[in-house]
C-alpha positions, 0 to 999 in steps of 0.5 A: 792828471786826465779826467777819468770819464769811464769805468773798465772791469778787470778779473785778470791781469789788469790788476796787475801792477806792472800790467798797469805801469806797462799799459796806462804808464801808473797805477790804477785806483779802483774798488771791489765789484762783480760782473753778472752773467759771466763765469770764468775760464781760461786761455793760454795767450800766444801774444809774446808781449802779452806774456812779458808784461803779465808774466804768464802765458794763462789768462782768465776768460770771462765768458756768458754765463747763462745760469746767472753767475757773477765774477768777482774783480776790480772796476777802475776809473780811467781815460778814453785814452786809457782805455784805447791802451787796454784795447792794444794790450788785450789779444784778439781773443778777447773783445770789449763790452759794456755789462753790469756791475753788481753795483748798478753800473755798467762797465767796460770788460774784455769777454771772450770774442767768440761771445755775441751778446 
């Protein structure tokens, strides 16, 4: 098994099993965490490969939050390959950041693109 070298956060369809066996070829061990400065909203996904491996043209949407709220999902412990895999699967309206778990780390998650933070 490959060394896991970073952590991604996941609100959406990541945590989905089938999303995982798609993407990263298994499942994915991870743990309860929050994501600050973030609220979620929602996305209607055009990609028709994306639709068929999650099941749903509607995605959650994390998007800069200046109030200080937290959004709750999954943090998990993958490759830089994987994590290059989570890149390919994510559409073009969503890009990947580092931001702070509640936990003191600091995650990668997809946000909204149009976020410049």
């Amino acid at each position: 098994m490959a060394e896991t070298d970073v952590l991604l956060f996941s609100y959406g369809t990541l945590q989905q099993p089938e999303v995982q066996l798609a993407t990263f070829g298994r499942l994915l061990e991870g743990r309860e965490a929050g994501v600050l400065g973030y609220r979620l909203e929602w996305l209607t996904i055009t990609d028709p490969h994306v639709i068929a491996t999650s099941g749903s043209d509607r995605h959650p949407l994390l998007v800069a939050d200046e109030e200080g709220a937290t959004v709750q999902g999954t943090v998990f412990a993958i490759t830089a390959d994987e994590l290059l895999a989570a890149d390919d699967y994510e559409v073009d309206d969503y890009t990947r950041v580092q931001v702070p778990l509640d936990s003191g780390e600091e995650a990668w998650v997809y946000v909204f693109a149009g976020d410049r933070r």
